[in-house]
C-alpha positions in Angstrom: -81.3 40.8 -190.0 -84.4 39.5 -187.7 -86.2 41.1 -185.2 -85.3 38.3 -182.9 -82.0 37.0 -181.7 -80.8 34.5 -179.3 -77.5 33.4 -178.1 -76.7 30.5 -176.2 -73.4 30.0 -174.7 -72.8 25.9 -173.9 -69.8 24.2 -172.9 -69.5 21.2 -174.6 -69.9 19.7 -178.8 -73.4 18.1 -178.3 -74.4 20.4 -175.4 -76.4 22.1 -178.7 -78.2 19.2 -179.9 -78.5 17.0 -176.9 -79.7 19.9 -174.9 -82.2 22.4 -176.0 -81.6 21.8 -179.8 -85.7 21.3 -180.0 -85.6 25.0 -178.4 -83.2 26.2 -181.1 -84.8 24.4 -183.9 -88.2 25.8 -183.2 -87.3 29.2 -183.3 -85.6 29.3 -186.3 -88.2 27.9 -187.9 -90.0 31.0 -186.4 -87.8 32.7 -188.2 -85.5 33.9 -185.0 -82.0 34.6 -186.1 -80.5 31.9 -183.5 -76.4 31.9 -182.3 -75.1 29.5 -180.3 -71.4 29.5 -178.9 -69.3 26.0 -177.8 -66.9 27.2 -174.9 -64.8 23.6 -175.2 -63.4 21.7 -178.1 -64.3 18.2 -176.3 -61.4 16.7 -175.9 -61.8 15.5 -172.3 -65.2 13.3 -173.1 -65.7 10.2 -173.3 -66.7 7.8 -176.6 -69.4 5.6 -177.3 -68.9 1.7 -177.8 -67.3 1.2 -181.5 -65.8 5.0 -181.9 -62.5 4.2 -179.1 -60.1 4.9 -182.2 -62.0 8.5 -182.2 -60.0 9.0 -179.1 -56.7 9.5 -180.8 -58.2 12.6 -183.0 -60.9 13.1 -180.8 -61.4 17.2 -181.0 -61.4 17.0 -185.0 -63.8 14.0 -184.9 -66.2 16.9 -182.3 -66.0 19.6 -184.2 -66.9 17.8 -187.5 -70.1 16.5 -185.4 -70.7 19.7 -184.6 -70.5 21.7 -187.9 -72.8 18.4 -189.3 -75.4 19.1 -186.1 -75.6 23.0 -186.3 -76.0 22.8 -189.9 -79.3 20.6 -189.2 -80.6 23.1 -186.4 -79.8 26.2 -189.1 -77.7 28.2 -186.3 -75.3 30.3 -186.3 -71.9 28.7 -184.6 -69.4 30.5 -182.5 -66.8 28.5 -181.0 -64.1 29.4 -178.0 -62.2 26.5 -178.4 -61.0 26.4 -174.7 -59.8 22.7 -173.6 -62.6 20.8 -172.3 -61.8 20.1 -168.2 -63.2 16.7 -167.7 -65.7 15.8 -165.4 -65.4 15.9 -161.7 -62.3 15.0 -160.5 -61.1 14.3 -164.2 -57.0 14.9 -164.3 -58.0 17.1 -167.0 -58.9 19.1 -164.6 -55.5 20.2 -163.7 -54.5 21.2 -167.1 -53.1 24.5 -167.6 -55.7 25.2 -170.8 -58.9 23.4 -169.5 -61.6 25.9 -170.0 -61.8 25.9 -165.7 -58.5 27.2 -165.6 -58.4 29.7 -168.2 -58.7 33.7 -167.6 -61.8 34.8 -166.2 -61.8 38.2 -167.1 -60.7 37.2 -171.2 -63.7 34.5 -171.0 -66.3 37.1 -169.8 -65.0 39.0 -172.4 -65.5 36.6 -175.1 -69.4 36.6 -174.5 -69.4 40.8 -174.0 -68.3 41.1 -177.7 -70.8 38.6 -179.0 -73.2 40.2 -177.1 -72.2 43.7 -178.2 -72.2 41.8 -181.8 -75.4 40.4 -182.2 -77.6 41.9 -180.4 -79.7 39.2 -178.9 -82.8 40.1 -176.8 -82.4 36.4 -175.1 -79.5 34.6 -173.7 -79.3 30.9 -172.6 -76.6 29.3 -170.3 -76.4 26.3 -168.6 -77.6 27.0 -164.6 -75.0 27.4 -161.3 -75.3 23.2 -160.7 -74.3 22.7 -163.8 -77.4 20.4 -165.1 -75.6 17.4 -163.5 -72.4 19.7 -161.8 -70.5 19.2 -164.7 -67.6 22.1 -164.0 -67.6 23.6 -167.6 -71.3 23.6 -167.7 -70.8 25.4 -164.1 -68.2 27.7 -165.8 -70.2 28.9 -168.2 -72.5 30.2 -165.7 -70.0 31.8 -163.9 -68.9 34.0 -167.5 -72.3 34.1 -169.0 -74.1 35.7 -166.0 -71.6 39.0 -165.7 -71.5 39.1 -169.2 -75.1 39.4 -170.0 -74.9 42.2 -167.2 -71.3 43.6 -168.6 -72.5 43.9 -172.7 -75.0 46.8 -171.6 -71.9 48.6 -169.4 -70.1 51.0 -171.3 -67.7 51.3 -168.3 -67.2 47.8 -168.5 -65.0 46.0 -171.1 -64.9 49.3 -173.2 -62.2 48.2 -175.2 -64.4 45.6 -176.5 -67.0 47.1 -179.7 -69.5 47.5 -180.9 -71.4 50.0 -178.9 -72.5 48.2 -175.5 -75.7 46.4 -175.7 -78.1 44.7 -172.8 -79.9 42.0 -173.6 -83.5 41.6 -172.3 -83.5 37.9 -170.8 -81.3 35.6 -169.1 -82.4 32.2 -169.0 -80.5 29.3 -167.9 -81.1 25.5 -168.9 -82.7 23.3 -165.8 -84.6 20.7 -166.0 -87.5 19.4 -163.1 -86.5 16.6 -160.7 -89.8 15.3 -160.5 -89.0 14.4 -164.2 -85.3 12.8 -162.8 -87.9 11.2 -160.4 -89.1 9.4 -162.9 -86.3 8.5 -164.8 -84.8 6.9 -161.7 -87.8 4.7 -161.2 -87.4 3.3 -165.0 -84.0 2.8 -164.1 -84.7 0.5 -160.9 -87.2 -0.9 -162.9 -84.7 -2.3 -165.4 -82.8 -3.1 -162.9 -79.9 -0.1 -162.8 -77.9 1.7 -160.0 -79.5 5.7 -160.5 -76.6 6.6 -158.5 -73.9 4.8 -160.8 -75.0 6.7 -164.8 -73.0 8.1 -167.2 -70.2 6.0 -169.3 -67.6 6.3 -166.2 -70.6 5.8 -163.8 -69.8 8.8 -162.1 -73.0 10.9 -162.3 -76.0 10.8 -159.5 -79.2 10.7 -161.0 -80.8 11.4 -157.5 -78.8 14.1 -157.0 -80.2 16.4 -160.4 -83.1 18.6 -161.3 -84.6 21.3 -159.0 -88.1 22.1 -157.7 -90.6 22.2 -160.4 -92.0 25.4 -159.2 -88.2 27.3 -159.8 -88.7 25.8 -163.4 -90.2 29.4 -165.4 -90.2 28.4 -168.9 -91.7 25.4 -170.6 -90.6 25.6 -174.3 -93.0 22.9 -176.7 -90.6 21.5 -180.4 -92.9 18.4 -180.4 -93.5 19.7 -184.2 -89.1 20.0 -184.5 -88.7 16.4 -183.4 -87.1 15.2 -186.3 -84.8 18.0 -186.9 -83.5 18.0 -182.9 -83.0 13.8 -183.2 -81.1 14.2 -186.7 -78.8 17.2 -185.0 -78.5 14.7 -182.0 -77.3 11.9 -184.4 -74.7 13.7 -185.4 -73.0 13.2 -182.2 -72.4 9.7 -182.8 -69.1 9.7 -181.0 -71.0 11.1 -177.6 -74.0 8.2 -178.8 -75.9 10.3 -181.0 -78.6 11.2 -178.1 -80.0 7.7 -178.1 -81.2 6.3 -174.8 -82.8 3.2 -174.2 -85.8 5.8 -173.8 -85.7 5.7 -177.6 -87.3 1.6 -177.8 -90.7 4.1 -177.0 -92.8 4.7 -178.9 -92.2 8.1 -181.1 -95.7 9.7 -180.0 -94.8 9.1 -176.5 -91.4 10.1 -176.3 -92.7 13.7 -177.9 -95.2 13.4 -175.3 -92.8 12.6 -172.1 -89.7 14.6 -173.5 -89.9 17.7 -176.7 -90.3 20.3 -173.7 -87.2 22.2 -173.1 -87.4 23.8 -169.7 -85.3 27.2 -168.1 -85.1 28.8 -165.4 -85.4 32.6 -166.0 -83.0 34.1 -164.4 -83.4 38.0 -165.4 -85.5 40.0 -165.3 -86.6 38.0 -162.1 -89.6 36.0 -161.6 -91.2 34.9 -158.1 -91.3 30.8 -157.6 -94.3 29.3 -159.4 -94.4 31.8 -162.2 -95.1 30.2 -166.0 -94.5 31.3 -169.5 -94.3 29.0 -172.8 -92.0 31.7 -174.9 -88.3 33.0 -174.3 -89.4 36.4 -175.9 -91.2 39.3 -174.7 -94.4 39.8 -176.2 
């Protein structure tokens, strides 16, 4: 086993790649013995143009994108396999099984024991909006947070082994919206509604990101880009992370995009504070 562990806990199949999949490949590269944990099976997502018969079999056609794509990165995968709950106002939603409605308490659990498991000195979640207020992305938050807090508890969860185990950093995906700023402006440029994205046109691009001075950790894969775009492929059903950002040029896409950023979210850090590694030194 490595010195260095990290866990991530993500909602969706592609949240890995499509995400901070450059962060992951990086460090295992570095040699960091990296885990990452899918709280949904996707059922509830949308398909790209030419995969609509994927919808009839759509969690197999996930999960084989997603064994395919962690394979690439060279993770470890743990998977939940809760229902995925739609978007916003999705009827899936309401389902008995969606991840949203499941058992707290049993889903806080979950990340204890892999906690208490592997061991990892950093753990990654998706932040309290969400990234674009997606409510699985917000529910992992809400079972990540008191587990990171819970795994180092004997008191808590103590029918849960191994031995309790606190992790030393919480970090949770974000993204700056001067960067949304200006992705908005390409969009006008070309002539889109930034208020209208997403396949169901449901997401508000003027709406994401925070303040770049909450953003703590800025992450650099430039040297990974191949591996994180062939993970990312992988998800052809969700589009395979291609963007129309992609007609770029290679050297500037690394330029404008292979930075990962987080917010760090324990041990706490004033506004304006800046670090380029996960890990304590």
């Amino acid at each position: 086993m490595t010195n260095k562990r990290l866990l991530a806990v993500l909602a969706h199949p592609d949240d890995e790649s499509f995400g901070p999949g450059g962060t992951f490949a990086r460090y295992v590269a570095e040699g960091v013995d990296v885990h990452i944990a899918i709280a949904t099976d996707g059922v509830a997502g949308s398909v790209a143009d030419g995969y609509e018969d994927a919808l009839h079999e759509l969690v197999a056609v996930r999960t084989k994108e997603l064994d395919a794509a962690t394979e690439i990165l060279g993770v470890t995968l743990h998977k939940f396999c809760y229902r995925d709950s739609g978007y916003i106002n999705d009827p899936a939603n309401n389902h008995p099984d969606a991840f949203i409605n499941t058992d707290q308490h049993e889903a806080i659990g979950k990340v204890v024991q892999l906690i208490r498991e592997i061991q990892p000195q950093v753990v990654i979640t998706h932040d309290e909006t969400g990234g674009y207020f997606h409510p699985d992305h917000i529910h992992c938050w809400k079972i990540t947070t008191p587990a990171f807090f819970a795994a180092g508890d004997p008191e808590q969860y103590p029918e849960i082994g191994p031995a309790p185990f606190q992790p030393e950093r919480l970090y949770y995906t974000a993204f700056p919206n001067s960067m949304v700023k200006f992705y908005t402006i390409l969009l006008r440029l070309r002539g889109k509604d930034p208020t209208a994205q997403g396949k169901n046109k449901d997401i508000d691009f003027t709406k994401l990101g925070i303040p770049p001075n909450k953003i703590h950790a800025r992450i650099d894969w430039r040297d990974y880009w191949d591996i994180k775009m062939a993970a990312s492929a992988q998800h052809a059903s969700q589009g395979g992370g291609t963007s129309q950002s992609r007609n770029m040029p290679t050297w500037l896409q690394k330029r404008l995009f292979a930075k990962d950023t987080f917010i760090r979210a324990y041990p706490p850090v004033p506004d304006g504070f800046k670090e380029t590694e996960l890990f304590p030194k």
